[in-house]
N, C-alpha and C positions, 0 to 999 in steps of 0.2 A: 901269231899272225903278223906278217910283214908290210909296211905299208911306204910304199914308195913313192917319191914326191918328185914330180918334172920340175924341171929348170926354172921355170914361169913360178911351179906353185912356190918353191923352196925361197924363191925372192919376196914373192910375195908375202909369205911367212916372215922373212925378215924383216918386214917393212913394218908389220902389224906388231912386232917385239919393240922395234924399234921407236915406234909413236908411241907403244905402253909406256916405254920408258920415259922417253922426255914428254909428255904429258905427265908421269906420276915427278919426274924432276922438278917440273915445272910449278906445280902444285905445292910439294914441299918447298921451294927457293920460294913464293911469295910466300905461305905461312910462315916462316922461319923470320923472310925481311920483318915482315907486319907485325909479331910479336916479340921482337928485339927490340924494334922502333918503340913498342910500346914502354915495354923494360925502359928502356932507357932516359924516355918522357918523364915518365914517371919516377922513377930515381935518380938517375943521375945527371938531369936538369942540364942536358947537351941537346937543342934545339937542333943544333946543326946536322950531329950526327944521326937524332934520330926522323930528320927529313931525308937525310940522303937514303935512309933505310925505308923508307917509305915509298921513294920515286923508285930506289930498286925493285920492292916491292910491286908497284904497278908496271913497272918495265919485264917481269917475269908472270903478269896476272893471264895472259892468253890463253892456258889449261888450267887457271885452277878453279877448284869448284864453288858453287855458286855461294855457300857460306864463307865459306876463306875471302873472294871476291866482295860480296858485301859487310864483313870484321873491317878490313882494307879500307872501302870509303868512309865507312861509320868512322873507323878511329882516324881517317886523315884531313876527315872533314871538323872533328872533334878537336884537332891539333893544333886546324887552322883558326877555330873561330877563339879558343884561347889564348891568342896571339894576335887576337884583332884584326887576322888578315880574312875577312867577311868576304871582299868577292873572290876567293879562291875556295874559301869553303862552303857558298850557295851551292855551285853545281855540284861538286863531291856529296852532299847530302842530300840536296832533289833527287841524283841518283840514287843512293844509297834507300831512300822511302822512295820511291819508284818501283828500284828495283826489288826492295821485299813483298811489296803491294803484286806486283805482276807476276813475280816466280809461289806466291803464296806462302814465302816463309815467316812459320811461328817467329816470331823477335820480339823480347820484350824489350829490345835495346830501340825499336822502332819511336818512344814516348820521347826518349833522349833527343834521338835524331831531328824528333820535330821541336824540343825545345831550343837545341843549337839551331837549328834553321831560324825559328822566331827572335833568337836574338839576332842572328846574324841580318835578317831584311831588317828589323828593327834599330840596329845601329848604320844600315844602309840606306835609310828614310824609307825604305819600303813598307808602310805599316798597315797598307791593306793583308798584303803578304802573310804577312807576320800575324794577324789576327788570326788568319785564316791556320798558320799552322799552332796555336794555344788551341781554337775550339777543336779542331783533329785530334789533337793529340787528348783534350779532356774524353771528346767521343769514344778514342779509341780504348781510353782506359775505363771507362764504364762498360762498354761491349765485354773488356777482359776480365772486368776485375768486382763489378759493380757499380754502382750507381754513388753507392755511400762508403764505398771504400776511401782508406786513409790514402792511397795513390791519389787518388780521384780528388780528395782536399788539398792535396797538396799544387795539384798541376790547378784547381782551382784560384788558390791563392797566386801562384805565377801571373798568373792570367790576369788579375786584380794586380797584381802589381804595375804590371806590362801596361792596363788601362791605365793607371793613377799619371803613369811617367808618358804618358801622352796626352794626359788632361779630360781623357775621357773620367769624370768622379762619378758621375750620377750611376754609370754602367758598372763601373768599379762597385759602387755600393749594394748594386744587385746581388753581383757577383758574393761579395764579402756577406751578404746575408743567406747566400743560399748555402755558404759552408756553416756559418752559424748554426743553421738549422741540423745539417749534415751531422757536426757535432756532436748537437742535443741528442740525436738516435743514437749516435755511438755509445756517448755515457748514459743513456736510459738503457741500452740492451744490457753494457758491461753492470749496471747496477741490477741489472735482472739477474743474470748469470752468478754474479756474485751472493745473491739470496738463495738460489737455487741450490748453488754446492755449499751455502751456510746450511741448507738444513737438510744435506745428505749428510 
């Protein structure tokens, strides 16, 4: 069977090869910036080089997909608050928990995001803020993970920290008692479990 293509269609054909491509280029050029950037963070302790890889990175974000895209704020907002630069890295991360909240992506990198954030208003005197992203961030990991999960003790104790260094103690001490507790179930179940397979 032969199928013959007018003038109109055959361009138009082109044009839809054409966006495949630089759409799938485009995608690959920020993946590639965003995890070199990483690389290079992380080992080979060049700030500079791996910023310029990062603004490459969002100067090529227009097609890429919505993971790549949120990797991208998460790790440049992550960059920024390790380097003390807090208001370049608020908005990158409001985004970045925005944007996983609204698109519905699973993330477990989302607990992170709200702890950068909470440090970052919190070294910005914004400490309403900043309150507000420790209990999110405790919520959201009881939602995922349980109630008396060791996640869950630990963003606890953040949180008790983060009160004690703003004078909030009495709240702090809540806090610190309710892991206490959290605790006690953990090593009462692990002593359960542990009797259990003593006497299989």
């Amino acid at each position: 069977m032969t199928i013959f293509l007018t003038k109109s269609s055959f361009f138009s054909l082109l044009i839809l090869v054409f966006c495949s491509i630089t759409a799938s280029a485009q995608e690959t050029s920020c993946e590639i910036f965003t995890w070199e950037a990483i690389r290079i963070d992380n080992f080979e302790n060049d700030p500079s080089k791996a910023e310029a890889l990062f603004v490459a990175a969002r100067n090529t974000s227009a097609g890429c997909s919505e993971r790549t895209y949120q990797n991208l704020l998460q790790s440049l907002g992550a960059f920024y608050v390790r380097r003390q630069r807090f208001y370049e890295a608020v908005p990158l991360l409001e985004e970045a928990v925005g944007f996983t909240k609204e698109k519905g992506l699973k993330d477990f990198g989302l607990p992170k995001d709200l702890l950068n954030l909470a440090l970052a208003y919190q070294n910005l005197g914004i400490l309403g803020r900043a309150e507000e992203c420790h209990k999110e961030r405790i919520e959201f990991m009881e939602k995922r993970f349980g109630c008396e999960s060791r996640g869950v003790v630990g963003a606890l104790r953040e949180y008790a920290d983060f009160l004690r260094e703003v004078n909030l103690d009495a709240e702090a001490e809540e806090v610190e008692l309710r892991v206490k507790e959290i605790i006690k179930k953990q090593e009462k179940k692990e002593a359960q479990t542990d009797e259990v397979e003593a006497q299989n």
